[in-house]
C-alpha angles and dihedrals in degrees: 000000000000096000088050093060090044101050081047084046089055096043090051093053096048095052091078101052097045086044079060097041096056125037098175104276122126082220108057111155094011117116094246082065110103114269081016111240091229135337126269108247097229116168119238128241112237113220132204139163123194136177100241127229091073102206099227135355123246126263106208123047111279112251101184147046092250090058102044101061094064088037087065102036085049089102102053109121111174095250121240111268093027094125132173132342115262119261112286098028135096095186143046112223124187119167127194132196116209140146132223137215125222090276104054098256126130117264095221133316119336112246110219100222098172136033122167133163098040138062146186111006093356098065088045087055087046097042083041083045092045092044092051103048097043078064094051094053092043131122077053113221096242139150125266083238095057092041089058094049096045104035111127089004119135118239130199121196123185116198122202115190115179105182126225113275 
């Protein structure tokens, strides 16, 4: 039966090379294998502090990382009836993660991840003032070229505001 020896040819054959294709881990090709087959393409969050209030706001579309992240905390005004620092604390922190399309507008809502330096009525004034000035600077005014390199990425700011003594 010639069909017959060559179906058991072709599975011989084949033996080998699924022997080498699995080696007994529920993982195999996944980046936690070991050697890692290939990496898991994860975004990165981009990640920015800045002393807020920003002095003045930029004239010409930012370009650059360096020159996006004031350009989106440019709008931070400490809001009426922020107060003090708690005790403790020289600064008020609050740090938002958000992500931005080509053409410098939000992807949805910003999510306040951090708040440090306030409680109580105060936090929920910084998170409503954040909030509010992050939607005031945005659509950010940014290059094509930036817009290209940032679009979809995540973006963490972190404002510290120390008020005046």
């Amino acid at each position: 039966m010639p069909g017959r020896r060559a179906a058991s040819i072709l599975l011989l054959s084949l033996i080998p090379a699924a022997a080498a294709a699995y080696d007994g881990s529920p993982f195999y090709g996944y980046a936690i294998e070991p050697g890692g087959a290939y990496p898991l393409s994860l975004p990165q969050t981009l990640r920015a502090t800045i002393a807020v209030p920003v002095p003045r706001m930029a004239t010409k579309p930012a370009d650059t990382l360096a020159e996006l992240y004031p350009a989106l905390a440019a709008c931070w005004q400490a809001p009426a009836g922020l107060g003090a620092p708690s005790a403790g604390s020289d600064d008020i922190e609050i740090t938002l993660r958000l992500s931005l399309r080509r053409d410098g507008s939000l992807i949805g809502p910003p999510r306040v991840t951090y708040a440090a330096g306030v409680s109580g009525p105060q936090r929920t004034t910084l998170v409503r003032g954040t909030l509010d000035a992050l939607a005031r600077c945005t659509p950010a005014h940014i290059t094509p070229g930036l817009g290209r390199a940032i679009a979809g990425r995540p973006v963490a700011l972190r404002f510290v505001y120390r008020p005046p003594a």
